[in-house]
C-alpha positions, 0 to 999 in steps of 0.5 A: 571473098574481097580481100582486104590487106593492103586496102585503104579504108577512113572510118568515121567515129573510131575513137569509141564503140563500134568505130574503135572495133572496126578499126582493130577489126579491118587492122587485123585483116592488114587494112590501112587506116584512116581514123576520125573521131571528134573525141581526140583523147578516144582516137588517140587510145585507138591509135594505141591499140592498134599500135604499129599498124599503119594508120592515120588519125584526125580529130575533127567535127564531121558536120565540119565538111572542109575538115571532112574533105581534108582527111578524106583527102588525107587518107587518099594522099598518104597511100596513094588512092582509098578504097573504102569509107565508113560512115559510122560517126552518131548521136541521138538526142532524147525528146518527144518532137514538139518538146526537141529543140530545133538546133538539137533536130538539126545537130542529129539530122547534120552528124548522122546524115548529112556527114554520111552523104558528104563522106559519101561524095568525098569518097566516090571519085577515090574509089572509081578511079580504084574500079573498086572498093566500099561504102558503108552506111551505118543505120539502125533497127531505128531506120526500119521503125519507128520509136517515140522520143526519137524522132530526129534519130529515126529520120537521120537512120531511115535517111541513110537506109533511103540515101544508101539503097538508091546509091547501091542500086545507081553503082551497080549500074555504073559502078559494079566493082563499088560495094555499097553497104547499109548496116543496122545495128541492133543493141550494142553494147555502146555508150550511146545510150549514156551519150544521148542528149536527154532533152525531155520525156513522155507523159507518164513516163516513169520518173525513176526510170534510166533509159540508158540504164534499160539499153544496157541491159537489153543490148546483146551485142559487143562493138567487137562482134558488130564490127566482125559482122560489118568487115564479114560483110564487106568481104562478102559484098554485102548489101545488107547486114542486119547485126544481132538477134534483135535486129533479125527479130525486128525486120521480121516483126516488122515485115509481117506486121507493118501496121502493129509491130511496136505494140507486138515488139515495144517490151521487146524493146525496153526504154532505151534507144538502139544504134 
């Protein structure tokens, strides 16, 4: 297994959820860190978790790519060379496409994808001059199917599956000792439902319901258990990891029914979106 203590590793969207997990999770196996997150007041209370362990943070947009270029840089400075990335930061919008604004397509498709290809790019020449080391992609189920009112977060998550299975495949030509990763979440119990920008609904969608609400209660997964299965994963050399129950039954349905998976598996679901 790939051991981690002493690694240099940037984590994107720390400052909450599954990112703060990871941090306190890659932490505990004496990994060094560097912490970025646009929410400042959440990055500083990872930072406090994490205590005396050393680690970095920036408060910064990552659709902001000469910000994004500086931490990375940043992180490589101050321990001399980086070792891994995790492209974690997410969002979602709530919207059937034709009623979905095009700066709010745009925002989701800039944080969720194009941020993590960027995070990719700034990351690669570290890591080759290393000989070794990580990158890992955070998608989704919502990156294996389909869901209505979230077709800015399918594209973004089935993106970052395309984008990180192609990249696995060209570094394990040219790049054998860089591990490349796609992780897909099932439920975890996050605030991304309730962060979601709610823009409008399908016809006949119940008035009263709370989608958010519906997550919540259908998510089975902590941030800390989803962030133990990601740096499991790295250790392993993983190329992919499929994090909770509901994500397994999901890539099972939707191998043995490509064509009528949602209707078999929509209740399973329930009204919320899954990260």
């Amino acid at each position: 297994m790939a051991d981690l203590d002493g690694r240099v590793i940037a984590v994107t969207g720390a400052a909450s959820g599954i990112g703060r997990a990871l941090a306190l999770a890659l932490a505990r196996r004496g990994a060094r860190l560097a912490l970025a997150d646009r929410d400042a007041e959440g990055l500083a209370e990872t930072a406090r978790l994490l205590g005396n362990f050393p680690a970095i943070t920036r408060a910064f947009d990552v659709t902001d790519h000469a910000a994004l270029a500086a931490f990375v840089e940043a992180a490589a400075a101050e321990w001399n060379g980086l070792d891994g990335i995790i492209n974690n930061a997410g969002l979602s919008v709530v919207a059937p496409f034709a009623d979905c604004p095009r700066e709010d397509f745009d925002r989701v498709m800039a944080v969720n994808f194009t941020a993590v290809v960027e995070g990719t790019r700034l990351a690669l020449p570290h890591l080759r001059a290393r000989g070794s080391g990580w990158i890992v992609n955070i998608s989704s189920v919502f990156g294996m199917m389909g869901y209505p009112t979230q077709s800015a977060y399918n594209a973004s998550k089935f993106a970052v599956r395309g984008f990180t299975e192609a990249l696995a495949l060209e570094l394990a030509v040219t790049d054998p000792g860089i591990a490349v990763i796609r992780v897909h979440p099932g439920g975890v119990k996050t605030r991304v439902a309730r962060n979601a920008k709610q823009i409008a609904r399908l016809p006949g969608t119940p008035a009263d319901l709370d989608a958010a609400a519906e997550f919540e209660k259908a998510a089975r997964t902590t941030p800390e258990a989803a962030a133990e299965a990601i740096v499991r994963g790295m250790e392993e050399r993983r190329h992919r990891i499929l994090i909770g129950p509901d994500a397994r039954f999901i890539d099972w349905m939707v191998r043995l029914f490509p064509e009528t998976h949602f209707r078999r598996i929509g209740l399973f679901l329930g009204g919320g979106q899954r990260r």
